[in-house]
N, CA, C and O atoms as CSV, one atom per row, in Angstrom:
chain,resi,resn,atom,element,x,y,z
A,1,UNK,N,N,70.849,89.510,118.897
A,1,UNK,CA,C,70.481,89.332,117.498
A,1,UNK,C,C,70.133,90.666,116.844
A,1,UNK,O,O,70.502,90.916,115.697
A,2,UNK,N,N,69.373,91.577,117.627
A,2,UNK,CA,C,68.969,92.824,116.928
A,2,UNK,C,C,70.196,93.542,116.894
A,2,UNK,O,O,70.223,94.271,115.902
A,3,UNK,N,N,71.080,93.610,117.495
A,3,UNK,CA,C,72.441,94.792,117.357
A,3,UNK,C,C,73.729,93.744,115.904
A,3,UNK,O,O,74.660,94.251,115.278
A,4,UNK,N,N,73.332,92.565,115.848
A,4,UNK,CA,C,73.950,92.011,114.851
A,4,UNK,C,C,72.899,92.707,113.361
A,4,UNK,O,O,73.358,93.198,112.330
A,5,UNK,N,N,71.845,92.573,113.623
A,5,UNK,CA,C,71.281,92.749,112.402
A,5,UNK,C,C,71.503,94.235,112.040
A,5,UNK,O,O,71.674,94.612,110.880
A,6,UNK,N,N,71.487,95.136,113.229
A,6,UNK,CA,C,71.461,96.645,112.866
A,6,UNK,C,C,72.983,96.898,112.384
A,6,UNK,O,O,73.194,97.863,111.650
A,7,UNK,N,N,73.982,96.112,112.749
A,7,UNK,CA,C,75.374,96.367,112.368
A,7,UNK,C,C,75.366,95.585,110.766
A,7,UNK,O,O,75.842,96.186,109.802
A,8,UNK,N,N,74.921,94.544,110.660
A,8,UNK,CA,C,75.065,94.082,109.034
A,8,UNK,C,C,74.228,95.637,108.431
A,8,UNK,O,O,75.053,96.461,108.037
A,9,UNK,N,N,73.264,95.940,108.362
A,9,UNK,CA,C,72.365,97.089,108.074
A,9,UNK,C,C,73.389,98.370,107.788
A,9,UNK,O,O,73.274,99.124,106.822
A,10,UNK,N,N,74.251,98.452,108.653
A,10,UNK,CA,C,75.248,99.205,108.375
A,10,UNK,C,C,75.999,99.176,107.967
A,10,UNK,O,O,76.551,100.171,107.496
A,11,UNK,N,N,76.510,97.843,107.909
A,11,UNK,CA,C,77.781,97.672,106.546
A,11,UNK,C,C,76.969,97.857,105.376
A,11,UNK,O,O,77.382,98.754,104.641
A,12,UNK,N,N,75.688,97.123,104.903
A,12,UNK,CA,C,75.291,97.561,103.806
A,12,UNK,C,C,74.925,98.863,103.132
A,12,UNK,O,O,74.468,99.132,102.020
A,13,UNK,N,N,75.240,99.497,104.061
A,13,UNK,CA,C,74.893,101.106,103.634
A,13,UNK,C,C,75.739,101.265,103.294
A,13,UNK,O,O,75.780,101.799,102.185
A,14,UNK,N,N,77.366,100.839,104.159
A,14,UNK,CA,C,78.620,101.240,103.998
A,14,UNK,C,C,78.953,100.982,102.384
A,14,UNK,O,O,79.584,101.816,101.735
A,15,UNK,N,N,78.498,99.828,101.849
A,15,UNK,CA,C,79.047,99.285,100.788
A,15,UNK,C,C,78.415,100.296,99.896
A,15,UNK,O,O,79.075,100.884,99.040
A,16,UNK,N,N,77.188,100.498,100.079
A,16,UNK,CA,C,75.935,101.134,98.979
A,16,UNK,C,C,76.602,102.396,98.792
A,16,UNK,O,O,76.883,102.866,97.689
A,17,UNK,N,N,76.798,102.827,99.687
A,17,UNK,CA,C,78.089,104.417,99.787
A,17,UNK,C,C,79.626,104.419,98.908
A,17,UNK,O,O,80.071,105.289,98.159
A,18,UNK,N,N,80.078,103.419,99.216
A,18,UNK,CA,C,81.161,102.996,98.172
A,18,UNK,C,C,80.665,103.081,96.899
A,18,UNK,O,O,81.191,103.858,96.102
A,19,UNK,N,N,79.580,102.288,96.537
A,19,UNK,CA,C,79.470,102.253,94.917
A,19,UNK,C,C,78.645,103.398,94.277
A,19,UNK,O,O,78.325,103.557,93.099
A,20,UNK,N,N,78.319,104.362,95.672
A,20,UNK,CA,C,77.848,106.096,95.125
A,20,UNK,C,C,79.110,106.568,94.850
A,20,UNK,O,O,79.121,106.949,93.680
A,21,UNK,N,N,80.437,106.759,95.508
A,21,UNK,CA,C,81.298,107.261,95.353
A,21,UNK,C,C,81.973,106.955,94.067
A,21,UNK,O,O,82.368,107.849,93.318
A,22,UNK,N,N,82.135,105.395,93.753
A,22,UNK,CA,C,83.195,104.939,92.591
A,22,UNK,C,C,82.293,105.573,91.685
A,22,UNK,O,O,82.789,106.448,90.975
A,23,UNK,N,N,80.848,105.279,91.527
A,23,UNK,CA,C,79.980,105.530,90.218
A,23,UNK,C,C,80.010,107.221,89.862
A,23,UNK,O,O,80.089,107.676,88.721
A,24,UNK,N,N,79.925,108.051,91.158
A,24,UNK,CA,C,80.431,109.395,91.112
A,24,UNK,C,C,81.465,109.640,90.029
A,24,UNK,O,O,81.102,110.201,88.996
A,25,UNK,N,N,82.727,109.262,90.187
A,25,UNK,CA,C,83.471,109.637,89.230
A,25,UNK,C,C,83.129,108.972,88.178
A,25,UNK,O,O,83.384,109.622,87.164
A,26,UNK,N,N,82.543,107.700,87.912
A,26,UNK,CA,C,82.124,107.100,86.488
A,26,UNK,C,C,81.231,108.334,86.116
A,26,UNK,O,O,81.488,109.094,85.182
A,27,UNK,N,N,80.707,108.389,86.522
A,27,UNK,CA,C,79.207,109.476,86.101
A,27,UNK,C,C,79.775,110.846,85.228
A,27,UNK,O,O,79.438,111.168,84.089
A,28,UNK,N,N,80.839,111.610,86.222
A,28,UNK,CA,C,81.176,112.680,86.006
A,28,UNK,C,C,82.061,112.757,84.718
A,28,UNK,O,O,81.945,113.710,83.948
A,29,UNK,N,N,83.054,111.618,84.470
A,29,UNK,CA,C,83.713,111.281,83.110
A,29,UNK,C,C,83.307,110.947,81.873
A,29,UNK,O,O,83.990,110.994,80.850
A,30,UNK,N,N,81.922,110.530,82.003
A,30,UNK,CA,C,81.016,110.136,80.403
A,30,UNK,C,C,81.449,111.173,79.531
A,30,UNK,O,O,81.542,110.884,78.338
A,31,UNK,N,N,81.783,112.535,79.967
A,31,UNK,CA,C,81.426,113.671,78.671
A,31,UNK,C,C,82.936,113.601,77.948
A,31,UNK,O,O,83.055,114.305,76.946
A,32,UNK,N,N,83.840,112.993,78.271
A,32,UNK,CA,C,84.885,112.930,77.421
A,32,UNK,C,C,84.801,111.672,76.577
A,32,UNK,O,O,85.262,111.742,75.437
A,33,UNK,N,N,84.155,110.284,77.082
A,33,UNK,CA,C,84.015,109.216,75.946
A,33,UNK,C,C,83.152,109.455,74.378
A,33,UNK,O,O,82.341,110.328,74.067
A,34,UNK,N,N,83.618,108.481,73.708
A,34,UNK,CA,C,83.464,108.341,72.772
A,34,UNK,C,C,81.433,108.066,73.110
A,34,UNK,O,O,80.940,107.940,74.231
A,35,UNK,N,N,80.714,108.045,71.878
A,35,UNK,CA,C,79.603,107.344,71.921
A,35,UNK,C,C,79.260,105.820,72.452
A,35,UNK,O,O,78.529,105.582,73.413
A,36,UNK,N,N,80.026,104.692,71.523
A,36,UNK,CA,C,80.071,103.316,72.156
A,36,UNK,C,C,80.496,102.903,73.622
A,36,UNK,O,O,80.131,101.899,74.232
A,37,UNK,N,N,81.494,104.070,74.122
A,37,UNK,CA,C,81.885,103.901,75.632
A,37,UNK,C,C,81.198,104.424,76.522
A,37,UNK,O,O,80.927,103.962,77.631
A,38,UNK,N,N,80.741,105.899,75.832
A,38,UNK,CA,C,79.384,106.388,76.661
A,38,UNK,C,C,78.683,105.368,77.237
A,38,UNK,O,O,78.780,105.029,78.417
A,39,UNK,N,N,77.966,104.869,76.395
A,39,UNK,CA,C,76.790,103.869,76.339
A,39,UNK,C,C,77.285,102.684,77.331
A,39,UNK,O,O,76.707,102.546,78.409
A,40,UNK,N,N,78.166,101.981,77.030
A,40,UNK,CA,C,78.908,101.264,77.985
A,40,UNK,C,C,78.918,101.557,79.472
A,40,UNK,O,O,78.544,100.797,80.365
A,41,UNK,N,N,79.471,102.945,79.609
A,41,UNK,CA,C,79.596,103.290,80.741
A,41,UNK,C,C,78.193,103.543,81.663
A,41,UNK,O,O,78.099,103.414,82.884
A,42,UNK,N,N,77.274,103.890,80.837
A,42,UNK,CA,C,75.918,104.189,81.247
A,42,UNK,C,C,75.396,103.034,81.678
A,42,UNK,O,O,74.467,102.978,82.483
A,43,UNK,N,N,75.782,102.362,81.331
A,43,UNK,CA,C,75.008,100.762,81.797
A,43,UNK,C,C,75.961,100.284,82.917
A,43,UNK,O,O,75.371,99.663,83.801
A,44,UNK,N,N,76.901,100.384,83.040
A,44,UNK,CA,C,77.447,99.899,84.339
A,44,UNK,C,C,77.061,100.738,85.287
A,44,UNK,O,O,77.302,100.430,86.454
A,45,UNK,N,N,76.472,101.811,85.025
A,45,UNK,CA,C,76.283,102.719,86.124
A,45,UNK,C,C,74.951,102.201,86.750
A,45,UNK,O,O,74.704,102.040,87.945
A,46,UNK,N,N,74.107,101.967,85.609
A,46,UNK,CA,C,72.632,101.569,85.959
A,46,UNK,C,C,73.099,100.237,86.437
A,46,UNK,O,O,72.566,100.015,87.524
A,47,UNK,N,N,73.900,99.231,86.055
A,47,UNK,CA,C,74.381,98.152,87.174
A,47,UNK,C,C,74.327,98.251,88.539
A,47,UNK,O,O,73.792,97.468,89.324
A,48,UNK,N,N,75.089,99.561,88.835
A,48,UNK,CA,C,75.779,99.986,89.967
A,48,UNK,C,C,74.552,100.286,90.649
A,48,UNK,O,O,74.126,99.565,91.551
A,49,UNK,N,N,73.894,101.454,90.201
A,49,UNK,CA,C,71.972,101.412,90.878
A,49,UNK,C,C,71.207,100.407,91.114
A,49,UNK,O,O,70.414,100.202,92.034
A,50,UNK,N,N,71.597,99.590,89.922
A,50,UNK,CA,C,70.482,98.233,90.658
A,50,UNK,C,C,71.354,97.661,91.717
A,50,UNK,O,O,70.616,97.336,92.648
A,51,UNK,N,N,72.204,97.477,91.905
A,51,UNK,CA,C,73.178,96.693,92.888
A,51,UNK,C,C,72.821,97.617,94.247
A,51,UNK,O,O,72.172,96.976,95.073
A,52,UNK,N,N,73.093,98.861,94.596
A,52,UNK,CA,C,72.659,99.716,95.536
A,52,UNK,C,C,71.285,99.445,95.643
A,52,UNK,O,O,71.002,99.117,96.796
A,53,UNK,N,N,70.488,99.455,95.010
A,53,UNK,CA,C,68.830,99.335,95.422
A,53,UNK,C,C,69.067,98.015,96.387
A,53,UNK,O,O,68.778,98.099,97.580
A,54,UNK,N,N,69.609,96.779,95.829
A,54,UNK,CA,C,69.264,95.717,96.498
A,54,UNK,C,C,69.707,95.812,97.880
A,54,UNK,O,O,68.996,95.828,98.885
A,55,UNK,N,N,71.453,95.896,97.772
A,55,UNK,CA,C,71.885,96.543,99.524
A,55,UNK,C,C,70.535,97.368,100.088
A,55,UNK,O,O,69.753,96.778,100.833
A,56,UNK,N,N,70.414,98.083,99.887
A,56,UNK,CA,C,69.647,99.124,100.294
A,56,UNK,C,C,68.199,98.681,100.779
A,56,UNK,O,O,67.555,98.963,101.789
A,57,UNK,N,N,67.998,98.080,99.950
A,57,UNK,CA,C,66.581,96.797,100.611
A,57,UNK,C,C,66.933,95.849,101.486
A,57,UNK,O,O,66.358,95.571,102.538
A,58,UNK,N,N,67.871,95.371,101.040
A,58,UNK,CA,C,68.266,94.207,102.707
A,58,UNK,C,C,68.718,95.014,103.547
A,58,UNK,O,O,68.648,94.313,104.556
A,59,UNK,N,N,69.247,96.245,103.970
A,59,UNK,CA,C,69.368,96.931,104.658
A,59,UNK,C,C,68.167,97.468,105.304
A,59,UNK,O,O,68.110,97.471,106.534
A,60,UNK,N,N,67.046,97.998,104.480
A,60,UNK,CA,C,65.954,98.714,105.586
A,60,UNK,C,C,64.945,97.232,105.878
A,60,UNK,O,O,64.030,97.317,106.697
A,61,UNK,N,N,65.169,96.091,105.247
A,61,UNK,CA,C,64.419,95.051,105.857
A,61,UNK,C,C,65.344,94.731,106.965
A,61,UNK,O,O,64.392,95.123,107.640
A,62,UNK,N,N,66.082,94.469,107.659
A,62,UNK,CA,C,67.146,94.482,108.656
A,62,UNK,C,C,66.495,94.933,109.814
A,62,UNK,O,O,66.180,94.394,110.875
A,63,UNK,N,N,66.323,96.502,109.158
A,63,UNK,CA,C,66.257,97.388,110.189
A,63,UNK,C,C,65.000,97.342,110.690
A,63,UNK,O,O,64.870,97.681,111.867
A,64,UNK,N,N,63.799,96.920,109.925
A,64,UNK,CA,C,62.385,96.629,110.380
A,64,UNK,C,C,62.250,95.397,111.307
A,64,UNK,O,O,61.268,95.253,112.035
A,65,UNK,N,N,63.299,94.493,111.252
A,65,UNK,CA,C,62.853,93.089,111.753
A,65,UNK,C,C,64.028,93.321,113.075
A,65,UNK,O,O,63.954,92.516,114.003
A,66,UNK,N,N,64.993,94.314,113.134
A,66,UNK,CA,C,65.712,94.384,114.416
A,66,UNK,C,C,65.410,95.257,114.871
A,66,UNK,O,O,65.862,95.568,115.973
């Protein structure tokens, strides 16, 4: 049970790493949008952070209980 939980723990990092990378290039492209897309884009990003926080919490609770 503990090497299942430490391996889910690790996919969730895996994923949390993915959506650093995609949001990376979101991040780095804002300075060519317009204002309204700016803004747009800024909020999916802060999506993308809250979505990583949560992985990222079921991940180190994982890792405390395995």
């Amino acid at each position: 049970m503990d090497d299942d939980m430490l391996d889910l723990a690790d996919r969730l990092c895996t994923v949390a790493g993915m959506l650093m990378e995609d949001g990376s290039v979101l991040a780095i492209t804002t300075a060519k949008l317009d204002r309204p897309t700016k803004a747009a884009r800024i909020a999916e990003l802060e999506a993308s952070v809250d979505n990583m926080r949560v992985l990222l919490t079921a991940a180190q609770i994982l890792v405390r209980l395995g």
